[in-house]
C-alpha positions, 0 to 999 in steps of 0.5 A: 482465497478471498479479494484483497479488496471489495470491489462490490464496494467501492469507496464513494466519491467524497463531496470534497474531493475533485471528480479526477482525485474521486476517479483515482480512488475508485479506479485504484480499488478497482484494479485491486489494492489492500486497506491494512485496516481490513487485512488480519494480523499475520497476513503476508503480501508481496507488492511488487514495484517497478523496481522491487517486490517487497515481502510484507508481514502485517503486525497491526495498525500499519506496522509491518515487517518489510524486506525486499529492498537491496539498501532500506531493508535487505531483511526484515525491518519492522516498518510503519506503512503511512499509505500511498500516493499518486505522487504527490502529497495526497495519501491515502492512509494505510492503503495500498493501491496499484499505480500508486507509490508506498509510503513507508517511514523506516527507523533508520531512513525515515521517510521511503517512498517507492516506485509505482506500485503494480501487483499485490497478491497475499502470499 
């Protein structure tokens, strides 16, 4: 089975971005995450958080089916993964990355954001 992410391709550090934001990128491929934009459609992922492991279905364009979360989506609920953040406002849009927190906007609970991010693996 093939990486989740090119690590013979890095993301480049952007000349607008401060070295520590460009280390973080780099480092979170590194470690191993997923651009949605790169995963087919039909692709299943189990991210697992500090506190939960959420079974994610990839529809396209950032549309998910997600469950695993005892209260935002016990069964499958169809989700708009915004990306992740390292905890602040900076998201790196449709990307998953270990150390980071998914940003996810869920038809009833709007706006979710998970705990730290610390596997993904296709499932």
């Amino acid at each position: 089975m093939r990486a989740l992410v090119d690590t013979e391709k890095p993301s480049f550090p952007h000349p607008n971005l401060s070295d520590a934001i460009n280390r973080n990128v780099v480092q979170s491929e590194i470690e191993g995450g997923v651009d949605l934009y790169d995963v087919p459609p039909g692709t299943v992922l189990e991210v697992q958080t500090k506190n939960h492991i959420y079974t994610i279905v990839h529809k396209a364009w950032g549309q998910v089916l997600s469950c695993g979360h005892p209260e935002f989506c016990p069964s499958p609920v169809e989700v708009r993964i915004h990306g992740s953040t390292w905890g602040g406002s900076m998201i790196m849009n449709h990307y998953l990355g270990r150390g980071m927190h998914l940003e996810f906007e869920h038809p009833v609970h709007q706006v979710v954001i998970t705990s730290r991010i610390v596997d993904i693996h296709a499932a």
